[in-house]
C-alpha positions as CSV (number, residue, x, y, z in Angstrom):
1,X,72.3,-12.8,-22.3
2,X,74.8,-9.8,-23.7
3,X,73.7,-7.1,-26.0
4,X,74.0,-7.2,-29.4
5,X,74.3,-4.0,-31.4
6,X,74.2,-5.0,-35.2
7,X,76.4,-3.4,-37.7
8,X,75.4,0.0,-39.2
9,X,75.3,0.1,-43.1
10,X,75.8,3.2,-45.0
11,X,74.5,3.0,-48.7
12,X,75.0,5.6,-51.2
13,X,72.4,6.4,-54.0
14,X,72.8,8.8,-56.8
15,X,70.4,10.8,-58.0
16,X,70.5,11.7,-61.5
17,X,68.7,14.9,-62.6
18,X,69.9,15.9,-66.0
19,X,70.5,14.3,-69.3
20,X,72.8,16.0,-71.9
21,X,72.6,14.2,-75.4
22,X,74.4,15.0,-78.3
23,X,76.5,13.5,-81.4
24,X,80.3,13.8,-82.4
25,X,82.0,13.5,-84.9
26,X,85.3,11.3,-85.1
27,X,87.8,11.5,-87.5
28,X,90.4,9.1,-88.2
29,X,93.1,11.5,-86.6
30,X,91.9,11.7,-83.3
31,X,89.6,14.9,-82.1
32,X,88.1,15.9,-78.9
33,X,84.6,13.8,-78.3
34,X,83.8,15.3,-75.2
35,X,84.9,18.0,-73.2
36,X,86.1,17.7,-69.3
37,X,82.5,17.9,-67.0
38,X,82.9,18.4,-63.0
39,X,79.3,17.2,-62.7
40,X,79.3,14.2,-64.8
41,X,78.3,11.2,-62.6
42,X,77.5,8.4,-65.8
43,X,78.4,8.6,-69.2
44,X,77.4,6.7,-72.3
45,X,79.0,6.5,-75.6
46,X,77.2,4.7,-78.4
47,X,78.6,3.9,-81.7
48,X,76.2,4.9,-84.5
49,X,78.5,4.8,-86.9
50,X,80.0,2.4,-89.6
51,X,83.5,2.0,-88.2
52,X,84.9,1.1,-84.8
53,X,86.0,4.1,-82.8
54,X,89.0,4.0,-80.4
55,X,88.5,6.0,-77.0
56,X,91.1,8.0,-74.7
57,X,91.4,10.1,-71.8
58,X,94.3,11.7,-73.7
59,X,94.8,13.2,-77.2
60,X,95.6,10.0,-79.4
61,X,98.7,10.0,-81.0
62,X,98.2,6.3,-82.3
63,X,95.1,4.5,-82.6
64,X,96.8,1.0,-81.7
65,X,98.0,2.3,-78.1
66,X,93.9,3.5,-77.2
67,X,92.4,1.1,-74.4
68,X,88.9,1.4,-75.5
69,X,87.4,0.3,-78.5
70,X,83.8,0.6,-79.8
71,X,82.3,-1.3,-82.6
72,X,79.4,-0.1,-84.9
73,X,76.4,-0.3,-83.1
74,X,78.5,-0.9,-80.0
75,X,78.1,1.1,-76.6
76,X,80.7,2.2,-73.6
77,X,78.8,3.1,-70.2
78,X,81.0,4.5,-67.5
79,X,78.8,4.2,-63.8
80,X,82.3,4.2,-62.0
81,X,82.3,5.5,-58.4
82,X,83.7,8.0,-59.3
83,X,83.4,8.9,-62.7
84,X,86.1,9.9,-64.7
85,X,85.2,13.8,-65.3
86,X,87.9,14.6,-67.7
87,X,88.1,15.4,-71.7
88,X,87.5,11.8,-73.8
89,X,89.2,11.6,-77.2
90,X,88.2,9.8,-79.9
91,X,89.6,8.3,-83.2
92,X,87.8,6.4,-86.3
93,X,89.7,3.0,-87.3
94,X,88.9,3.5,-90.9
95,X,87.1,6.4,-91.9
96,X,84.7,9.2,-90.4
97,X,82.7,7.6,-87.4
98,X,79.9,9.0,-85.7
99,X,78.8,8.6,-81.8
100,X,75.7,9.5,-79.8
101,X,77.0,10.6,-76.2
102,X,74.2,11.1,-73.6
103,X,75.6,12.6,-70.1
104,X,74.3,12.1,-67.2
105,X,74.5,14.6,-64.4
């Protein structure tokens, strides 16, 4: 009877030690929601608002061209590996919107 060595498996677990909550205000223009964060590792975006909200990694030039859209009441939850750690923009479909971020780091 041969050896048998089985395979070795590596998992990797995050810890998350921080919470940074905080609202934004989102005009219909476009404004900076959230500045760029080196430690970010999750991120989530609710809508608390009364109109949908258009995200970007970019400053938004036109709302129709953003990839993300939130509804009212709505959420987006980033838990990529890894996270995107740059600025997020934001821009209100109708009129002023409102979103409650919470950062995790």
């Amino acid at each position: 009877m041969g050896l048998y060595n089985p395979l070795s498996i590596e998992s990797t677990v995050q810890t998350i030690s921080l919470v940074n909550a905080r609202t934004a205000s989102v005009t219909v223009t476009g404004n900076e929601i959230l500045e760029a964060n080196e430690n970010r590792k999750k991120l989530l975006i609710s809508n608390v608002g009364n109109t949908a909200i258009k995200l970007e990694y970019e400053p938004i030039v036109t709302v129709s061209m953003s990839p993300i859209t939130i509804q009212p009441g709505g959420i987006f939850y980033d838990d990529s590996l890894p996270v995107y750690k740059g600025a997020y923009y934001g821009a209100a479909i109708e009129s002023e919107g409102l979103l409650s971020i919470r950062e995790f780091y």
